[in-house]
C-alpha positions in Angstrom: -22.1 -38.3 -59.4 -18.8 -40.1 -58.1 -17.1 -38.2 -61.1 -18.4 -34.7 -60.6 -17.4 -35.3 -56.5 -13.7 -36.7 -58.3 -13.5 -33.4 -60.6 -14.5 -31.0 -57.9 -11.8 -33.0 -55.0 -8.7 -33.0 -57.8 -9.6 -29.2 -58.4 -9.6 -28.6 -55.0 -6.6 -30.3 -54.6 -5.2 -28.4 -57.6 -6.2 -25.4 -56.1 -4.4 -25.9 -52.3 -0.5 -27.2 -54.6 -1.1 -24.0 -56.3 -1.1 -21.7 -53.1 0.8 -23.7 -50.9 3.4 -23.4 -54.0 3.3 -18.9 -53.7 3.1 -19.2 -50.2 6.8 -21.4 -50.1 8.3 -19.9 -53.1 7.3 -16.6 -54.0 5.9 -14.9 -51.0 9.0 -16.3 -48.7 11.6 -14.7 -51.7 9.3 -11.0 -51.7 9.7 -11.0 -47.8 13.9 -11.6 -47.9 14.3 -8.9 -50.1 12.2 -6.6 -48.1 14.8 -7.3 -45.4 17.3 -6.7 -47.7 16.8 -3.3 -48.8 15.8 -2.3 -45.6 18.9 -2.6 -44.3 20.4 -0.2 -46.8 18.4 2.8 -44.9 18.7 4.5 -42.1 16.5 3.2 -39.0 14.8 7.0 -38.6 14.9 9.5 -40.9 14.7 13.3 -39.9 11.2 15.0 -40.6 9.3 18.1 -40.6 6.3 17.6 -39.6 5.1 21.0 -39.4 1.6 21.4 -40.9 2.2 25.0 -43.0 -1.7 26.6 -42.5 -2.8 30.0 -43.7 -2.5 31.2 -40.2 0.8 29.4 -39.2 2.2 30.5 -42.1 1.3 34.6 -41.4 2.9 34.5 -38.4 6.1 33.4 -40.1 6.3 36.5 -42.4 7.2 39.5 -41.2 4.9 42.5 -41.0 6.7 45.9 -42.2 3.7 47.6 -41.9 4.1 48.6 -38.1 7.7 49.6 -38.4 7.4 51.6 -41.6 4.8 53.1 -40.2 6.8 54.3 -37.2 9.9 55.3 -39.0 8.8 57.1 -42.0 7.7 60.4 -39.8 11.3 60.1 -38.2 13.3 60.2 -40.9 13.8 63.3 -42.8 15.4 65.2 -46.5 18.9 66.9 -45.3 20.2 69.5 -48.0 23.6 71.0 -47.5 24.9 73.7 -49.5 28.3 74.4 -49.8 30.5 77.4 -51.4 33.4 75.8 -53.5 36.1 76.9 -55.7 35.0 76.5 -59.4 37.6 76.4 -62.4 37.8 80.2 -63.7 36.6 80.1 -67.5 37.0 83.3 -69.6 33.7 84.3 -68.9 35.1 85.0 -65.5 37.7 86.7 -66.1 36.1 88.6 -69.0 32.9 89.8 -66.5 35.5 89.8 -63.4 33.1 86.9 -61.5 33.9 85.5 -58.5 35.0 81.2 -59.1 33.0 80.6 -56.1 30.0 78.5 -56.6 26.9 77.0 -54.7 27.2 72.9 -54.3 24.2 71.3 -53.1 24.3 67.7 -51.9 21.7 66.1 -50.2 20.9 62.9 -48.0 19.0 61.9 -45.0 18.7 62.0 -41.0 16.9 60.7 -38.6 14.8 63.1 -35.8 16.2 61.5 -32.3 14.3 63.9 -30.3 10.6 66.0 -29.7 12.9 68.9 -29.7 14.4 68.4 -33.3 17.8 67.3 -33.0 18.6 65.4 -35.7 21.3 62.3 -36.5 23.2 62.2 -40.0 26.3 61.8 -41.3 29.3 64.1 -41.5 30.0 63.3 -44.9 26.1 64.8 -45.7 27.0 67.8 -44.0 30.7 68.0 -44.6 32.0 72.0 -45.5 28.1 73.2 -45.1 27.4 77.0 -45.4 23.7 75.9 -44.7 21.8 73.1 -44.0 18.0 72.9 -44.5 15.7 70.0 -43.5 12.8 68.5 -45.0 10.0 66.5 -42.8 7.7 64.2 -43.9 5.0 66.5 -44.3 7.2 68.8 -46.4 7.6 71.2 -43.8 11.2 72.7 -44.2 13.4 73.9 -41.1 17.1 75.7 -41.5 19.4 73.7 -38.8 22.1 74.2 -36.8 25.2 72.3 -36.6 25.7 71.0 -33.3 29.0 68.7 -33.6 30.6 65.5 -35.6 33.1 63.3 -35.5 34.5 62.4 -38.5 35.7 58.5 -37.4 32.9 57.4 -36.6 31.1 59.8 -39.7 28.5 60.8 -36.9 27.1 64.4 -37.1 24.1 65.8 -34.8 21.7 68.8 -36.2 19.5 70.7 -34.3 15.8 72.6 -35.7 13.4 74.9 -33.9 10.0 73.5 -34.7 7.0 75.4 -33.1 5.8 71.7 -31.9 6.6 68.8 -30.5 8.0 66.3 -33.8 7.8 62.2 -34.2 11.2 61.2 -33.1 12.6 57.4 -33.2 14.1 56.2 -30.0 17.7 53.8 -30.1 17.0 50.2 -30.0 20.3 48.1 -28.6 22.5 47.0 -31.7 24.1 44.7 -29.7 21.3 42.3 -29.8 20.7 42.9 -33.9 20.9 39.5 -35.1 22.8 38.1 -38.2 19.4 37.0 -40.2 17.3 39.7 -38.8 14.7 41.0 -40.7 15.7 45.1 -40.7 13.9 48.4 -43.3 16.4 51.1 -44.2 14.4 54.4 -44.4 15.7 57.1 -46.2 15.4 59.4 -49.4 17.4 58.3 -52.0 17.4 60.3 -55.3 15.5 63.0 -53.2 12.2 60.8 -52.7 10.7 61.6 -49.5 10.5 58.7 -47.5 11.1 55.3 -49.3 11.4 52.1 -47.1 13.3 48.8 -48.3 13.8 45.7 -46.8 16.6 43.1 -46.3 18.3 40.8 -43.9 21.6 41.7 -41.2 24.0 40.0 -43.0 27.1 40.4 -40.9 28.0 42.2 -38.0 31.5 44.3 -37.1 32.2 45.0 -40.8 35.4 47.1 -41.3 35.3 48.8 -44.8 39.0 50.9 -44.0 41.5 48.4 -43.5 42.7 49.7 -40.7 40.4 48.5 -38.2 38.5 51.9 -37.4 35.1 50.5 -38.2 32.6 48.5 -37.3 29.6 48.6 -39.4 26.1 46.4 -39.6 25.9 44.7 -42.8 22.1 44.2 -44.3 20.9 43.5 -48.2 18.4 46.4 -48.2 19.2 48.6 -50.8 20.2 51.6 -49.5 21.5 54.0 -52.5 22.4 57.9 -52.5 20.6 60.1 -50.5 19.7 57.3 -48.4 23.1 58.5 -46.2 21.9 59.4 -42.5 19.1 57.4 -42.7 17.5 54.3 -40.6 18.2 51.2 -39.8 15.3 50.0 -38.0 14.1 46.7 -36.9 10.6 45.1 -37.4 9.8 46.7 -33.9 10.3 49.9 -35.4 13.6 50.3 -33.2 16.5 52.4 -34.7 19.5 50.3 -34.9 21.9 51.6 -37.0 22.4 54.9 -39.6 22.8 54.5 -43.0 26.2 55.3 -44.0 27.7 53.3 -47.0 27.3 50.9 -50.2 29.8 48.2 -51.8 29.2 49.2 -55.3 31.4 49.8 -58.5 28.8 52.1 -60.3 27.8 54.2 -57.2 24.3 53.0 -56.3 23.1 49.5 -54.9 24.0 46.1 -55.7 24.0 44.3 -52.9 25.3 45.1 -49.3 24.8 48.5 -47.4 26.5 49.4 -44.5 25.4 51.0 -41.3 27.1 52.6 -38.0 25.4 50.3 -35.1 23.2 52.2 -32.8 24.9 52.1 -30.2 28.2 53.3 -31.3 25.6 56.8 -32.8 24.0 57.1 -29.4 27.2 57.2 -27.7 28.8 59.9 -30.3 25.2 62.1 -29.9 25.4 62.0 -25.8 29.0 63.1 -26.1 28.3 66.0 -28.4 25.4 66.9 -26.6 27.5 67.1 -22.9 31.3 68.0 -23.9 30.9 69.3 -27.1 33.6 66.6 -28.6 33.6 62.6 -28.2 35.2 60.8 -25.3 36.7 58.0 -25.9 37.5 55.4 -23.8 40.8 53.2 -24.7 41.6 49.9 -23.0 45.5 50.3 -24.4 46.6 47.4 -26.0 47.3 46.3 -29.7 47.3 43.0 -31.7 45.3 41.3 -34.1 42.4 38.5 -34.7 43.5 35.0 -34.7 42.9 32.4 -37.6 44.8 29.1 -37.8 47.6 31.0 -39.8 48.0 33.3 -37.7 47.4 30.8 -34.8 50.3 28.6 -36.1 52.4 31.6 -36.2 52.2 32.4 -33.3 52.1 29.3 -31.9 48.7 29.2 -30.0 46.0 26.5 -30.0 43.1 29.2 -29.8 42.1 30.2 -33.7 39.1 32.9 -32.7 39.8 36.3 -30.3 42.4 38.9 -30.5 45.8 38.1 -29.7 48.0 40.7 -27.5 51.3 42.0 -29.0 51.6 44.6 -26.8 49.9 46.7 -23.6 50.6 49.8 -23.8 52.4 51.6 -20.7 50.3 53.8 -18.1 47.2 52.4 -19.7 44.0 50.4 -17.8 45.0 47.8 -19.7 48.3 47.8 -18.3 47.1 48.2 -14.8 44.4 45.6 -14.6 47.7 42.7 -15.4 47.2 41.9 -19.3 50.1 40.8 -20.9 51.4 40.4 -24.0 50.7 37.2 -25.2 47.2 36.9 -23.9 44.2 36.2 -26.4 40.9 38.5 -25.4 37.6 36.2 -26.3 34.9 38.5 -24.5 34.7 42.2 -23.3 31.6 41.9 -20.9 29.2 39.6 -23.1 30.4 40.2 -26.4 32.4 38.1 -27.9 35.5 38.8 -29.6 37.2 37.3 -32.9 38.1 40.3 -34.6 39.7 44.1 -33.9 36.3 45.6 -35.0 34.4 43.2 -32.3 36.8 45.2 -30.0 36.5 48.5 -31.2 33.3 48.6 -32.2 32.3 47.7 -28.3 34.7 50.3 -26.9 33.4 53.1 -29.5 30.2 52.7 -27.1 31.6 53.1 -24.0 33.8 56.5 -21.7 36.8 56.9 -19.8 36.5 55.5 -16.5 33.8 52.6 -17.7 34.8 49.4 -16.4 34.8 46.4 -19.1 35.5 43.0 -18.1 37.9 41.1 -20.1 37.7 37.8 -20.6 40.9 36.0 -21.7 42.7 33.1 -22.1 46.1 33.0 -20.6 48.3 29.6 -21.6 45.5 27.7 -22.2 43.2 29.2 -18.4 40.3 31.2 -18.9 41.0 34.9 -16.6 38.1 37.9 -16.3 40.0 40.6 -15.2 38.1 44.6 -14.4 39.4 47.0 -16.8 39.1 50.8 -16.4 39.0 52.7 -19.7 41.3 56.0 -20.0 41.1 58.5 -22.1 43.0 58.0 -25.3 47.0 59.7 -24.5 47.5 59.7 -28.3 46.3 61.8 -31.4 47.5 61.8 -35.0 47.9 65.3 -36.2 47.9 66.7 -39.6 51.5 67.3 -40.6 53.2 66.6 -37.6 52.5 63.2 -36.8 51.8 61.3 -33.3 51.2 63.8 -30.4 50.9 62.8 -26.6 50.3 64.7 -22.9 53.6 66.0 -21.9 54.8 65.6 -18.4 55.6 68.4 -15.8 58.8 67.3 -15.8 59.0 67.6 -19.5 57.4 71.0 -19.7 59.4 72.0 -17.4 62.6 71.2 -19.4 61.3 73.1 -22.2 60.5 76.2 -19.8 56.6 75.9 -20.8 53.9 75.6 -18.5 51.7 74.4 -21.2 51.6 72.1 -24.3 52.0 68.6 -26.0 55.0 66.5 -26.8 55.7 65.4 -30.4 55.9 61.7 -30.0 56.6 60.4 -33.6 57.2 62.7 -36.7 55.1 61.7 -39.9 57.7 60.3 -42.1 56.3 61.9 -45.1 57.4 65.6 -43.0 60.3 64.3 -41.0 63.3 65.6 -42.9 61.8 69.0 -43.4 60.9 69.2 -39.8 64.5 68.2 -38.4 65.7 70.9 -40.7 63.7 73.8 -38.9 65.2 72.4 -36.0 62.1 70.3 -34.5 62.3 66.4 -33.8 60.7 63.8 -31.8 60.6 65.1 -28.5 59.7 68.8 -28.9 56.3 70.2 -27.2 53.7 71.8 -29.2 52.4 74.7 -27.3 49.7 76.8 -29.6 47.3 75.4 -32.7 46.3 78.5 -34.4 46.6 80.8 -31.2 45.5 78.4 -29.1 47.5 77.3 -26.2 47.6 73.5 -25.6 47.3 71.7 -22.2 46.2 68.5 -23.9 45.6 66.5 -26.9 41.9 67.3 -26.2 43.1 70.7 -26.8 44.9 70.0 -30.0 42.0 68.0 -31.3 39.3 70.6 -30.6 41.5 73.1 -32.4 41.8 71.1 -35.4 38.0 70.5 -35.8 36.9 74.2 -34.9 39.4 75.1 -37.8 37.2 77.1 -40.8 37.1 75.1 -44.3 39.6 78.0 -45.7 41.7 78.7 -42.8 45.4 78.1 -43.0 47.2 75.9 -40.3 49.7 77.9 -37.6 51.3 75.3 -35.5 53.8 76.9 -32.5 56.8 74.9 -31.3 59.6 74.9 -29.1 62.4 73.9 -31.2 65.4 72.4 -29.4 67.0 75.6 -29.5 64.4 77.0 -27.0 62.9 78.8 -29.2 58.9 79.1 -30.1 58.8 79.1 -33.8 54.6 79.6 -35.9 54.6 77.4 -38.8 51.9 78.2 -41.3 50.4 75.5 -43.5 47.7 75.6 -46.4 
């Protein structure tokens, strides 16, 4: 008995060494380099904690549905023929045919109104003899031509429909947001009515290179036909018009291009009132910052548009901006490139007030600027034209016309050959006198495909000379 109470103490004994032991030695050695590592990591580490359900999940992916649904009535086929000048084969001359012959292109538009006016652009339409349209339904309408304008590749149609039509109102391009879900509806390859959907990639794209555009930028794939068609948001809201690709083989491959909404809303109202586009100017010129530029110039600012110049007699001018100043905002839009600029003036009239935010050595300044209509106009062959004064009419013995402000270079030796230089007034574009570049710009776009150019001048002999071009 006293050795199975011995055996069972020692192995008791045994037992308590043996724990006692992994309690001092190994447990204590686990625990420091716990603390070891845990010092290596950060003391909170950024989590989503977001449970993704089936439901949560639906409300994260947009529904086209709606939006197609809305736009695909809206949008119509637009198919513009065109008489052109064909190479004469010997067939021609053999049967004595004419080397005239019928070009069809065709796009897209978009119905704006219950009374069928109709949104495209003036490169669908461009030197149309007739233009039919296509609905939805496959009803087909001849239309009218109601006015473009070529810079902005805007061009308004008009049909007479025995009932009202589905029509898609503008949404506000200014709030489009880079990463917005947007559909482009349009009829590419002549399919009626063909919906695809991508992101707003950028904003106040310019495709020219000379700072005369200001596009929305999306992935959808937009390809031809698709010009004049919609940009619409997942509201259904028509935010921009089709108008271009970046592709090297001539269909899609990854960005489209659109004219903003609001810059085709302002173009439609115009044609719709005047008849032409007014365009409000704020008169200065520059260019957007960067740090290169920045350093050249020696600023601190690297984002807006830097002032070179105000141009005289402008609002510009008047409201106190100076050369030198850096414009960051025109009412809440913020500005780091020309095409911010123009792209937000394209939207607005002569005698709008903007206000211009800017930063003048280093202080921030809003100052009220009243837009004026533009007192400048390139025109074909000549060159820059601008309002003459009384007193310069007067010199010239003219009660009417425009002043030649800087001959095209290309034209100016043959010009000051003839007797006319910088300085002379323009008084008639093909018969029709000129009080204003209004004038001289209405006469250039009501000229026919085929009819030839007669420009009168007063030459600085006094005398009014008709030049004829082809």
């Amino acid at each position: 008995m006293k050795k199975i109470i011995t055996l069972v103490f020692v192995s008791a004994l045994g037992g308590l060494l043996t724990l006692g032991g992994y309690k001092f030695f190994v447990e204590n050695e686990t625990q420091s380099i716990a603390v070891e590592q845990s010092s290596e990591f950060p003391m909170f580490v950024p989590t989503n904690n977001t449970v993704n359900t089936l439901n949560s999940n639906t409300t994260l992916v947009p529904n086209f549905v709606e939006a197609a649904d809305k736009s695909i009535h809206s949008v119509v086929h637009v198919k513009n023929t065109a008489i052109v000048n064909a190479p004469i084969s010997m067939r021609d001359y053999f049967y004595g045919r004419s080397s005239q012959r019928a070009q069809v292109g065709t796009g897209s538009g978009v119905i704006i109104s219950p009374t069928g006016y109709i949104v495209t652009n003036n490169h669908v339409i461009k030197n149309a003899n007739e233009i039919s349209i296509t609905l939805n339904n496959n009803k087909s309408y001849m239309a009218e031509l109601i006015g473009t304008d070529e810079t902005t590749d805007i061009a308004l149609l008009k049909i007479e429909a025995d009932e009202d039509l589905p029509f898609m109102a503008f949404g506000d391009s200014d709030n489009a947001k880079i990463g917005e879900w947007v559909l482009a509806v349009g009829n590419p390859f002549n399919l009626n009515s063909t919906v695809t959907a991508g992101i707003i990639s950028a904003k106040s794209r310019d495709l020219s290179g000379q700072n005369m555009q200001s596009f929305i930028q999306t992935d959808a794939a937009v390809n031809p036909g698709n010009s004049g068609g919609a940009l619409v948001n997942t509201n259904g809201d028509l935010i921009g018009i089709n108008t271009a690709i970046s592709s090297q083989t001539g269909s899609y491959i990854g960005y489209s291009f659109a004219v903003p909404s609001n810059i085709a809303r302002k173009i439609v109202n115009d044609i719709m009132e005047y008849g032409n586009v007014q365009n409000g100017i704020l008169g200065v010129s520059g260019g957007a910052l960067n740090s290169e530029a920045a350093e050249k110039l020696e600023v601190k600012a690297t984002e807006g548009f830097y002032v070179s110049e105000v141009q005289e007699g402008t609002g510009a001018e008047k409201a106190g901006i100076q050369s030198g100043d850096i414009i960051r905002k025109i009412d809440n839009v913020e500005i780091n490139k020309f095409s911010d600029l123009s792209g937000y003036l394209k939207t607005k009239s002569p005698n709008d007030v903007v206000n211009v935010t800017l930063l003048r050595n280093g202080d921030e300044e809003i100052l009220p600027v009243t837009l004026l209509k533009p007192s400048i106009y390139t025109l074909p062959t000549i060159g820059l034209i601008k309002n003459a004064s009384e007193k310069e009419l007067k010199r010239h013995n003219t009660e009417y016309g425009v002043k030649i402000n800087k001959l095209d270079e290309n034209y100016k030796t043959s010009w000051n050959k003839n007797g006319v230089e910088e300085g002379s007034i323009i008084t008639k574009i093909n018969g029709k006198k000129l009080y204003s570049i209004d004038d001289a710009q209405n006469a250039i776009k009501t000229r026919g495909v085929n009819e030839p150019l007669q420009i009168e001048v007063i030459n600085k002999e006094g005398e009014k000379v008709v030049y004829h071009f082809r």
